[in-house]
N, C-alpha and C positions, 0 to 999 in steps of 0.2 A: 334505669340506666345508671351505672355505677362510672363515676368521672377518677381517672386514676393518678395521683401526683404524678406531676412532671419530675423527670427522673433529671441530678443534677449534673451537669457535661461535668467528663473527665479533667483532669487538670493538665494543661500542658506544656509547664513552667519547664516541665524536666527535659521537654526536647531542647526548647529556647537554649536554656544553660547547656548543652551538649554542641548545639550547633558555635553558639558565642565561644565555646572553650574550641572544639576543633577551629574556628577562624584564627584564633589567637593563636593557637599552636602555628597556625601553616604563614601568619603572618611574622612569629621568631624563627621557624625556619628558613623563611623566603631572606629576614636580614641576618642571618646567621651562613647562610649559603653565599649574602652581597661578600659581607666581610672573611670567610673564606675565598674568595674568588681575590679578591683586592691584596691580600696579604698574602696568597700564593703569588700572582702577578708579580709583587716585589721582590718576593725569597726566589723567585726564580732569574732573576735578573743580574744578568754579569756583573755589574757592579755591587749587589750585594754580595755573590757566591764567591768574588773576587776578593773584597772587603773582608771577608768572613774567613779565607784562606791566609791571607796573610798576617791578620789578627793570632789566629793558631799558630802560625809559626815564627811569628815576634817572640824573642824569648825575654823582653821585659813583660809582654802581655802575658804569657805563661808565667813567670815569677810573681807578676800581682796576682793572679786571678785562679792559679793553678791549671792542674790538667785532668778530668778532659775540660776544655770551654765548650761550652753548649748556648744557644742562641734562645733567646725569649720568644713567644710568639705576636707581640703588638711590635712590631716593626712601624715606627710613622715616619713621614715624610712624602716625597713622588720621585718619581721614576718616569721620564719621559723621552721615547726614544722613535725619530721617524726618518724614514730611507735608512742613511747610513751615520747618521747623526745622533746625539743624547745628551739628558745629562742626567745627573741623581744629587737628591740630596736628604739622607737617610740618617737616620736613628735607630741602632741595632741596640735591644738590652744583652750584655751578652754574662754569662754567670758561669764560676768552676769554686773549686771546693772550699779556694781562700776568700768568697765575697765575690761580688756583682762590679757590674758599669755599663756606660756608655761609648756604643762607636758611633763617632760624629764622622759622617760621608762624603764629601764634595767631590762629585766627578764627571766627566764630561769622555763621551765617546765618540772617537771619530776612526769609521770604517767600521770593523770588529774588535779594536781594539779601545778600553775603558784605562783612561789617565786620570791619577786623581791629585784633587789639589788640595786635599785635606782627609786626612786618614788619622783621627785620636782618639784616645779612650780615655775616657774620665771614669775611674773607676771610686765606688762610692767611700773608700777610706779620703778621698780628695787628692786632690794632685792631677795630672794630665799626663800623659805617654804618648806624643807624636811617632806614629809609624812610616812616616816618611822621613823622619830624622835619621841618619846613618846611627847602628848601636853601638855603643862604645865597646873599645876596643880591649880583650881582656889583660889585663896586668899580668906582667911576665913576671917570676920571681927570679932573683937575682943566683 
């Protein structure tokens, strides 16, 4: 009777590492889909879409920042709004062709309409642009 080595088991490191890499992936997808959800949430929100219209049509914010203004994607701050009430308090990166900044948010909604109690940009040469400031008025020449 002829005794035959034992044949040795396959290896099956290679499934392990497949299976740990597909978790990985579906767990950057799952917080890559939270914070798409959250920062749509925001950008959809009167008060930003609000913020973000009037910003473009500041014509000191177009003089710093140039045209077109385009809006960054890390929007932070919160946005909270229930029955007919709100408020926001936002940080938009906003960027055009002369350099970058900041719009700094403070608003508060009551009905459907969003009032704000602070609308500025700090854009990154320094200095500050209140958009609730009336714009000054242009020089007549004589």
């Amino acid at each position: 009777m002829r005794i035959e080595p034992a044949k040795p088991k396959k290896s099956r490191w290679w499934l392990i590492l497949v299976i740990l890499g597909a978790g990985c992936l579906l767990f950057l997808a799952f917080v890559a889909g939270i914070f798409a959800l959250v920062f749509g949430m925001m950008k959809s929100s009167g008060a930003y879409l609000d913020a973000l219209a009037m910003a473009r049509a500041d014509s000191r914010v177009v003089a710093s920042l140039g045209t077109p203004i385009e809006e960054g994607w890390f929007v932070t701050g919160n946005v909270n709004v229930s029955n007919n009430g709100g408020d926001a308090n936002l940080s938009i990166p906003l960027s055009g062709p002369k350099g970058g900044g900041q719009l700094a948010v403070v608003a508060r909604k009551s009905g459907a309409v969003w009032s704000f109690q602070r609308l500025v940009l700090y854009p990154e040469r320094g200095g500050s642009i209140d958009l609730l400031a009336p714009e000054p008025l242009p020089l007549e020449s004589p």
